[in-house]
Every structure is written in C-alpha cells, then in structure tokens.
DOVEX-813609 format. One record per residue: residue number from 0; z, y, x of N, C-alpha, C, O in turn. Coordinates in Angstrom, 1 decimal, decimal comma. Last residue first. Layout:
DOVEX-813609
<atom num="NUM" n_c3="Z" n_c2="Y" n_c1="X" ca_c3="Z" ca_c2="Y" ca_c1="X" c_c3="Z" c_c2="Y" c_c1="X" o_c3="Z" o_c2="Y" o_c1="X"/>
...
***
This chain:
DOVEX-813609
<atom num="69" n_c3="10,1" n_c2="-1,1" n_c1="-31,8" ca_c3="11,5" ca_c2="-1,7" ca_c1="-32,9" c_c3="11,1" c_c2="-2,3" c_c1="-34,3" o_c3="12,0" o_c2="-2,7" o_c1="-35,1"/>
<atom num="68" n_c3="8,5" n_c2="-2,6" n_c1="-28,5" ca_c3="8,9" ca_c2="-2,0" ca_c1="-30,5" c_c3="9,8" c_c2="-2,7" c_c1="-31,3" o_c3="10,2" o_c2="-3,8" o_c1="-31,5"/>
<atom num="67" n_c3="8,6" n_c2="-2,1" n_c1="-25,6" ca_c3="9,5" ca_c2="-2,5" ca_c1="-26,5" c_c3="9,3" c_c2="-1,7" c_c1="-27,9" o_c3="9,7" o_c2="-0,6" o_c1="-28,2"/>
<atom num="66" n_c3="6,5" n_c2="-3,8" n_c1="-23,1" ca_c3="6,4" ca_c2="-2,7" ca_c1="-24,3" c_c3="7,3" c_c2="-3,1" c_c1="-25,6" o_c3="7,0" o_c2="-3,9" o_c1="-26,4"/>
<atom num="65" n_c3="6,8" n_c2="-4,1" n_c1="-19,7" ca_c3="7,0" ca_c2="-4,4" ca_c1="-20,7" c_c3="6,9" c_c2="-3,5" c_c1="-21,7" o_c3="7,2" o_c2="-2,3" o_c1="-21,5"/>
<atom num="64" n_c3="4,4" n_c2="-3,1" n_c1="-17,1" ca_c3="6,0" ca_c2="-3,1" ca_c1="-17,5" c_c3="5,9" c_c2="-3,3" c_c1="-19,1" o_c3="5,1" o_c2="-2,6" o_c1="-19,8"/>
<atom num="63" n_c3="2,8" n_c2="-2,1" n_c1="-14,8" ca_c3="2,8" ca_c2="-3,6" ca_c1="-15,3" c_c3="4,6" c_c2="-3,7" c_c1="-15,6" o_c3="5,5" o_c2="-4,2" o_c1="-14,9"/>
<atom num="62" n_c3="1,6" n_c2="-0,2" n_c1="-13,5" ca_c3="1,2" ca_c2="-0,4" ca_c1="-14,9" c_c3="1,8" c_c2="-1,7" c_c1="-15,4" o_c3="1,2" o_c2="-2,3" o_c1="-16,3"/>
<atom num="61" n_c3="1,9" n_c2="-1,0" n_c1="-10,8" ca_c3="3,0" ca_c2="0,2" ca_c1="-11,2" c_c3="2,8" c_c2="0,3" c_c1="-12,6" o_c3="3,8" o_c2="0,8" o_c1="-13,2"/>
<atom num="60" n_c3="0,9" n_c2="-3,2" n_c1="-10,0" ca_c3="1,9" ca_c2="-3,1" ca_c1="-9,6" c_c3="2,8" c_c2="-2,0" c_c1="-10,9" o_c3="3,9" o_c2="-2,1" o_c1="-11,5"/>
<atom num="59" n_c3="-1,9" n_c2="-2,4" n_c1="-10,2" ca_c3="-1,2" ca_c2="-3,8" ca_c1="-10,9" c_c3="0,1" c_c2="-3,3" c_c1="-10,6" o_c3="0,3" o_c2="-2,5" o_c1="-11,5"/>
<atom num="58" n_c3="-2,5" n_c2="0,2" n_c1="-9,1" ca_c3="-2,4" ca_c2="0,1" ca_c1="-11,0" c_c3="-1,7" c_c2="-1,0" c_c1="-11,2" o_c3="-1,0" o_c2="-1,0" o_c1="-12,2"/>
<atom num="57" n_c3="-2,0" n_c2="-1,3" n_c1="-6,5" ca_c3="-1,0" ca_c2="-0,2" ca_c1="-6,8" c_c3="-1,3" c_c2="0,0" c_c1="-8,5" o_c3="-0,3" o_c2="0,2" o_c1="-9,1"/>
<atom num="56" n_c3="-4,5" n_c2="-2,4" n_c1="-6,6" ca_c3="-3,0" ca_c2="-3,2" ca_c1="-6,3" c_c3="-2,0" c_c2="-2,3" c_c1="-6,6" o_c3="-1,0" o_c2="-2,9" o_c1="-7,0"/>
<atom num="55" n_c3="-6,7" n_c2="-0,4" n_c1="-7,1" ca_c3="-6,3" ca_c2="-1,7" ca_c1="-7,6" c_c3="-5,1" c_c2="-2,3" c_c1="-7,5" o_c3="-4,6" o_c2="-2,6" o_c1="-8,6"/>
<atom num="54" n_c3="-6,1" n_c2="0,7" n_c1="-4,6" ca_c3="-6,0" ca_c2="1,6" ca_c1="-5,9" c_c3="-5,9" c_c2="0,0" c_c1="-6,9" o_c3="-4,8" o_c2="-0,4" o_c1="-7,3"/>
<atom num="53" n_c3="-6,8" n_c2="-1,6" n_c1="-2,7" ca_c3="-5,8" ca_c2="-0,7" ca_c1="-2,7" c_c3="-5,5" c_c2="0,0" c_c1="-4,0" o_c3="-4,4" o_c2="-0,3" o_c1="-4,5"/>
<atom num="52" n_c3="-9,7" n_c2="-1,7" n_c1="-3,2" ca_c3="-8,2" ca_c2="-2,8" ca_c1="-3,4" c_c3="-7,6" c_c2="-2,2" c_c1="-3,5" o_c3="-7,5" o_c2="-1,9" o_c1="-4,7"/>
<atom num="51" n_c3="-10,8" n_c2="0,9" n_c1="-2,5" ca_c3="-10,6" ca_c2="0,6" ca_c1="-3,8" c_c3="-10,2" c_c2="-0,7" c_c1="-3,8" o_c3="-10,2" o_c2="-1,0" o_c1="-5,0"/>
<atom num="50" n_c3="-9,8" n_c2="0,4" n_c1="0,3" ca_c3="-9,3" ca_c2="2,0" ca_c1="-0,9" c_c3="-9,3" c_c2="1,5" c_c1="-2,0" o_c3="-8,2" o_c2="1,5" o_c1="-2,7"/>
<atom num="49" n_c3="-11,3" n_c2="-1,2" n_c1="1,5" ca_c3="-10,0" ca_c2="-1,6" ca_c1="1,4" c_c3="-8,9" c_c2="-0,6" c_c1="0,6" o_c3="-7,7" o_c2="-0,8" o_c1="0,3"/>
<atom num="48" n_c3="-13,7" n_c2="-0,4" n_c1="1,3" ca_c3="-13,8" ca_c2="-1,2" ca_c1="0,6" c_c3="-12,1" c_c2="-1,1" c_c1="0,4" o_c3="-11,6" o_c2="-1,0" o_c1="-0,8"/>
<atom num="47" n_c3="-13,6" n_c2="3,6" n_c1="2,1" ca_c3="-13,6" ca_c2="1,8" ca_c1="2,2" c_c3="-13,6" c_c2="0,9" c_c1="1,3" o_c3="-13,4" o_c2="1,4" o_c1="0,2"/>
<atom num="46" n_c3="-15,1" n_c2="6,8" n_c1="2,0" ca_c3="-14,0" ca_c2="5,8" ca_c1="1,0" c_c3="-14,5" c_c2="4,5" c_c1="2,2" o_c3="-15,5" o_c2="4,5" o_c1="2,9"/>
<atom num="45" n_c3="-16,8" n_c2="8,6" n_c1="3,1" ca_c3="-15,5" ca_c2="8,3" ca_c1="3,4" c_c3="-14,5" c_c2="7,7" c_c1="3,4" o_c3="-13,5" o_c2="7,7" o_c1="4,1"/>
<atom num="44" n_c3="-18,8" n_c2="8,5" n_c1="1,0" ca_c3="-19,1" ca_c2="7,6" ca_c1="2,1" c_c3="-17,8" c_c2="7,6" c_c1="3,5" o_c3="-17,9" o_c2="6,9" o_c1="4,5"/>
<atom num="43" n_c3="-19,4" n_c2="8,2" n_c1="-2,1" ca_c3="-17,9" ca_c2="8,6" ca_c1="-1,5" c_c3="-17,8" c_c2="8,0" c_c1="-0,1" o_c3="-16,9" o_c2="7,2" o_c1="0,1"/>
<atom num="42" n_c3="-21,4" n_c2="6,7" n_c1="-3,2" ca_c3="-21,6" ca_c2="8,0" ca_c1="-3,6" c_c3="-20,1" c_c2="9,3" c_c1="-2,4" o_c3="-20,0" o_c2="10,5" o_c1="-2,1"/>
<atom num="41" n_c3="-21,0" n_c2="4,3" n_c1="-1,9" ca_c3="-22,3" ca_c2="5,2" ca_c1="-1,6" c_c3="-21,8" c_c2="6,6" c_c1="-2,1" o_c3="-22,0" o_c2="7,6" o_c1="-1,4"/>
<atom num="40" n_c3="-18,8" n_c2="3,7" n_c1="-3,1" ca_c3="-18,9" ca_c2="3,5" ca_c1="-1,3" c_c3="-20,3" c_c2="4,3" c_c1="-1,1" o_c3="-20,5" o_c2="5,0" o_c1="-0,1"/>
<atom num="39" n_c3="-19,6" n_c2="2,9" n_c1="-5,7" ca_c3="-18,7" ca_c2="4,0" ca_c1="-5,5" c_c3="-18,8" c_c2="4,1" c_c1="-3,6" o_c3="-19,0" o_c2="5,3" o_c1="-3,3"/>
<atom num="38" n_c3="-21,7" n_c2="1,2" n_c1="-5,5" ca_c3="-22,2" ca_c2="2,6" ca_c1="-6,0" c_c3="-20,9" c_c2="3,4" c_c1="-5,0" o_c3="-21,0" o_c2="4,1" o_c1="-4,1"/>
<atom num="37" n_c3="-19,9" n_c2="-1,5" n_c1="-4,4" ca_c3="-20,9" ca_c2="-0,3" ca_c1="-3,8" c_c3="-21,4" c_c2="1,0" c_c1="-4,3" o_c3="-21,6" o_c2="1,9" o_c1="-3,5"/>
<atom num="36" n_c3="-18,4" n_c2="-1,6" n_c1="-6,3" ca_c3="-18,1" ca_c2="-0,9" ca_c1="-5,4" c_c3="-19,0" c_c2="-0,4" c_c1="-4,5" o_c3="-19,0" o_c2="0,6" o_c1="-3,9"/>
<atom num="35" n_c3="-19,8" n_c2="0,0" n_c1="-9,7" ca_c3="-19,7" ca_c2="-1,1" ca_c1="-8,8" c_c3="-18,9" c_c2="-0,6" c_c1="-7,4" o_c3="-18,9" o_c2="0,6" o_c1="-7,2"/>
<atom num="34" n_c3="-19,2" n_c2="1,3" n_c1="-12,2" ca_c3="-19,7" ca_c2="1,9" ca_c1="-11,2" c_c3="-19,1" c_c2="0,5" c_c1="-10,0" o_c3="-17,9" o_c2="0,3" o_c1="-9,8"/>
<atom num="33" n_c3="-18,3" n_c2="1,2" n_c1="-14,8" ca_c3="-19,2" ca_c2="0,4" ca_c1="-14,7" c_c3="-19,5" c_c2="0,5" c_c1="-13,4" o_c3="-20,5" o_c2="-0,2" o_c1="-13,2"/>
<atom num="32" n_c3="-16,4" n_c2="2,9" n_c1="-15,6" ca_c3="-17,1" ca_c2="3,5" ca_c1="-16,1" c_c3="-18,3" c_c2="2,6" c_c1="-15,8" o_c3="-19,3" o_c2="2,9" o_c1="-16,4"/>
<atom num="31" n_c3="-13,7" n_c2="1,4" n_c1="-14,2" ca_c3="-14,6" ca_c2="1,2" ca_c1="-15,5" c_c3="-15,4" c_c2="2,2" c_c1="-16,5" o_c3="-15,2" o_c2="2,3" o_c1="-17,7"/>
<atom num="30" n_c3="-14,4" n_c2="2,4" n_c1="-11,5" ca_c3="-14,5" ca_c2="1,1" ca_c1="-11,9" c_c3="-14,8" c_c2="0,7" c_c1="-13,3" o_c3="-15,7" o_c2="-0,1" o_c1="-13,7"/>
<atom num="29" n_c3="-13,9" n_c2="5,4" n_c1="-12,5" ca_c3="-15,4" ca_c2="4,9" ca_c1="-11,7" c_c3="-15,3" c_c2="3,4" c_c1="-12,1" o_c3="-15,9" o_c2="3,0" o_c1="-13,1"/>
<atom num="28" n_c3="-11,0" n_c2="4,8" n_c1="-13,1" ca_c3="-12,1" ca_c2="4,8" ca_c1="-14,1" c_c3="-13,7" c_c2="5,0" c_c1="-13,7" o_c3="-14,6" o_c2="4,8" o_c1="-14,5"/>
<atom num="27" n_c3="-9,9" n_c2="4,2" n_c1="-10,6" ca_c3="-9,9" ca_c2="3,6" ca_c1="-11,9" c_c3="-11,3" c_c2="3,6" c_c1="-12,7" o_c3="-12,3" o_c2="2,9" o_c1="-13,0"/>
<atom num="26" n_c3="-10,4" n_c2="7,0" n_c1="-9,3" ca_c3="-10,8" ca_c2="5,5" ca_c1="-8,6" c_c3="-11,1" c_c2="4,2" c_c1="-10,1" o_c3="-12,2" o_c2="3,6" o_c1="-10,4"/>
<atom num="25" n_c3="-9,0" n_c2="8,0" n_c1="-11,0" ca_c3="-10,1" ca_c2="8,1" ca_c1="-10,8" c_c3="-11,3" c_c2="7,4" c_c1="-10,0" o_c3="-12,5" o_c2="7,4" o_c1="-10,1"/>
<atom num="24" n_c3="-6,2" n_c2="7,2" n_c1="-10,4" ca_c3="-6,8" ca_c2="7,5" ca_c1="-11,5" c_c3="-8,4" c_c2="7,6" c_c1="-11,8" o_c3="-8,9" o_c2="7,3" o_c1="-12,9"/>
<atom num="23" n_c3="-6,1" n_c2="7,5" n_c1="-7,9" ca_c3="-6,3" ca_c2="6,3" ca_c1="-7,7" c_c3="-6,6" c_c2="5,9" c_c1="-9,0" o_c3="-7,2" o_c2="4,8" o_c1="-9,2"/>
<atom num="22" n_c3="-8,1" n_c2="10,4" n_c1="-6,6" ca_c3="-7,1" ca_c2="9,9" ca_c1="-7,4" c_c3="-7,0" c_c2="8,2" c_c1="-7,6" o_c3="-8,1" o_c2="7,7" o_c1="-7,4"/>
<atom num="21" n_c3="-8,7" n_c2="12,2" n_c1="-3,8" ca_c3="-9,6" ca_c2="11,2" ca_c1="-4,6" c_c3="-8,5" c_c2="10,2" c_c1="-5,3" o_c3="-8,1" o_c2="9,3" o_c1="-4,6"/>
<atom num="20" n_c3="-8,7" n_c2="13,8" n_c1="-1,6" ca_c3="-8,9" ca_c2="13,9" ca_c1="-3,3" c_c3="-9,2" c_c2="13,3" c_c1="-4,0" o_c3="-10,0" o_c2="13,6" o_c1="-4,9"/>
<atom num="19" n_c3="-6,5" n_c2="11,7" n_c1="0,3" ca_c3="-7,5" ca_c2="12,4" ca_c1="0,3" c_c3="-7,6" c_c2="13,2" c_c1="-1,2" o_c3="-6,6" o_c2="13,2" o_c1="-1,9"/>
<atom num="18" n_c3="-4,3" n_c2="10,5" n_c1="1,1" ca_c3="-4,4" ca_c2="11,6" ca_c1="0,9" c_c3="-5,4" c_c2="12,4" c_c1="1,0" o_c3="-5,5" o_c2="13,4" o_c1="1,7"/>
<atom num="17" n_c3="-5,3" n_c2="7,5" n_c1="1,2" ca_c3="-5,6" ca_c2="8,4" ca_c1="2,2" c_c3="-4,7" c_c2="9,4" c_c1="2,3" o_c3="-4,2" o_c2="9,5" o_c1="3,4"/>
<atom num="16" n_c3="-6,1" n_c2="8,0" n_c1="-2,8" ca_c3="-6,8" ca_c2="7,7" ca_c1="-1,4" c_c3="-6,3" c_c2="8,1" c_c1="-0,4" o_c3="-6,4" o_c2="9,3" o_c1="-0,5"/>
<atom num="15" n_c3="-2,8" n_c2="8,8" n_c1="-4,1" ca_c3="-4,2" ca_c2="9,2" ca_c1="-3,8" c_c3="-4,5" c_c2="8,4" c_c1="-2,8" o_c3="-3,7" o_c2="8,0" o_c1="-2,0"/>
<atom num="14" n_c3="-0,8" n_c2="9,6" n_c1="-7,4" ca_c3="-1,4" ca_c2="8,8" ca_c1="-6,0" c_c3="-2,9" c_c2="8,8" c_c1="-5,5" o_c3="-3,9" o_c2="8,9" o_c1="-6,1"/>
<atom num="13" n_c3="-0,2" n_c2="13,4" n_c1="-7,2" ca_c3="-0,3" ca_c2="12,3" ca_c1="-7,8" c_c3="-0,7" c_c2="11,0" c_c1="-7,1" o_c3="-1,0" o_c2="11,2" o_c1="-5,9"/>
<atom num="12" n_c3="0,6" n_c2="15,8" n_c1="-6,6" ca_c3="1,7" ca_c2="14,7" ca_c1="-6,3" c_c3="1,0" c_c2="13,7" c_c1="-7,0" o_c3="1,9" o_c2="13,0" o_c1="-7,6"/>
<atom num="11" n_c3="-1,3" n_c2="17,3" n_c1="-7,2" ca_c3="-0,2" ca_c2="18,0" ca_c1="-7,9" c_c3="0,6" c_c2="16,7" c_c1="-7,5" o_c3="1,5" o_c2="16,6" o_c1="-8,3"/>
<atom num="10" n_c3="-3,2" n_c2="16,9" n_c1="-4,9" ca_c3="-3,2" ca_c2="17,0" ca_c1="-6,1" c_c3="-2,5" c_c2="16,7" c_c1="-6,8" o_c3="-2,6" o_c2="15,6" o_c1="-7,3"/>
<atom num="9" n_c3="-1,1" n_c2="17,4" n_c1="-2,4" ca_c3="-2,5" ca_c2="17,1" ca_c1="-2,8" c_c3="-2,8" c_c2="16,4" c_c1="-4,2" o_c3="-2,4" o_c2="15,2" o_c1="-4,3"/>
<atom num="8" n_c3="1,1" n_c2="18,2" n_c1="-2,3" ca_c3="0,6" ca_c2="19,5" ca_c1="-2,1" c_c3="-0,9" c_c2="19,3" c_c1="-2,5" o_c3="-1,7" o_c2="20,2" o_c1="-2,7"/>
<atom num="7" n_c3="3,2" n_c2="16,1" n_c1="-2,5" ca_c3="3,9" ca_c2="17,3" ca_c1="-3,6" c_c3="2,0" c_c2="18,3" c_c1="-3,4" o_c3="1,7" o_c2="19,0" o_c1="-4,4"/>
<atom num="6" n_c3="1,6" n_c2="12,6" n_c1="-2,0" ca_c3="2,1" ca_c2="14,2" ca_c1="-1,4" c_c3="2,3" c_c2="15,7" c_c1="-2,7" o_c3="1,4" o_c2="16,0" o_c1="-3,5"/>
<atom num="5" n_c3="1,7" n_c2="9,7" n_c1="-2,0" ca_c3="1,3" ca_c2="10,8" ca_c1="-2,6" c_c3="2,5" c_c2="12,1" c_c1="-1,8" o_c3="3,6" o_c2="12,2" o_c1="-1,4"/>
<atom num="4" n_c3="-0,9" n_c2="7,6" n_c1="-1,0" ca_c3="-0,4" ca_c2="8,8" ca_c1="-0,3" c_c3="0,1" c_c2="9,4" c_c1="-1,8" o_c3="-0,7" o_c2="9,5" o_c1="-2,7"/>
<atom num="3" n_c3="-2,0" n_c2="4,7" n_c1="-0,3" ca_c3="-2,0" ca_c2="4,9" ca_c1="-1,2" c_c3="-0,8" c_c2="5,9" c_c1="-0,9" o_c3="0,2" o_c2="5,4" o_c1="-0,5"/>
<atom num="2" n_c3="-2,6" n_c2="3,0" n_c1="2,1" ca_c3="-3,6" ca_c2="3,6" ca_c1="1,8" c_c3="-3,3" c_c2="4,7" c_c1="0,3" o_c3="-4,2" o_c2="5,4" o_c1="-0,1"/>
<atom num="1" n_c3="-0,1" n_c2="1,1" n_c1="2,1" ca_c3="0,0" ca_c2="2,5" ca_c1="3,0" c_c3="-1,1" c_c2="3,2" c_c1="2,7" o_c3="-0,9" o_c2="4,3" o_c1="3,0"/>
<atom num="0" n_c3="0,0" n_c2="-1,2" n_c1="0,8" ca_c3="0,0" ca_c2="0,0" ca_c1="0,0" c_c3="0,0" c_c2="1,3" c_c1="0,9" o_c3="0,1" o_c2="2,4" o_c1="0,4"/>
***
C-alpha cells in the first residue's frame, strides 16, 4: 500500500497515486467507465501497472465493511 499517499495538501487529503493527482477514486471509475489498463497506462504515461493494483487493493480493503439495517 506505499503507492497509495494521502497528504492534507494534494487533493484535499484524499487517497492518491504516488501523491500524484490522480485519485484512487478516479482511478476507480476509469476502471468502470470500461477503460482497460492499458488505455489507462496510455492516456497517464506516468502511472504503472502496479498503481492501478494498488488503487484496487486499497478500495478492497477500506470499502469492505458491513451494512447494518434496522
């Protein structure tokens, strides 16, 4: 998870590539907007393969809590 930065100063503290600009939120939804990892590796020639695992392993991780209705 060291690929995954969050800092108070790059984008408002949220989790990020690197600390780069590039949200792990956003990372997300390129993935399901249909955008393969290669598109995304082309369009973001900065990024790695091992970014978008990474954003991946950190949504399982931190999205993965029970839902209590009354």
């Amino acid at each position: 998870m060291d690929r995954i930065t969050i800092l108070p100063n790059v984008r408002g503290g949220r989790p990020t590539i690197r600390g780069m600009r590039i949200t792990v939120a956003e990372m997300l939804e390129m993935l399901g907007a249909g955008m393969s990892e290669a598109d995304i590796l082309e369009a973001f020639p900065y990024l790695e393969a091992d970014d978008i695992k990474a954003a991946l392993a950190y949504a399982a991780k931190h999205f993965d809590h029970p839902v209590v209705t009354a």
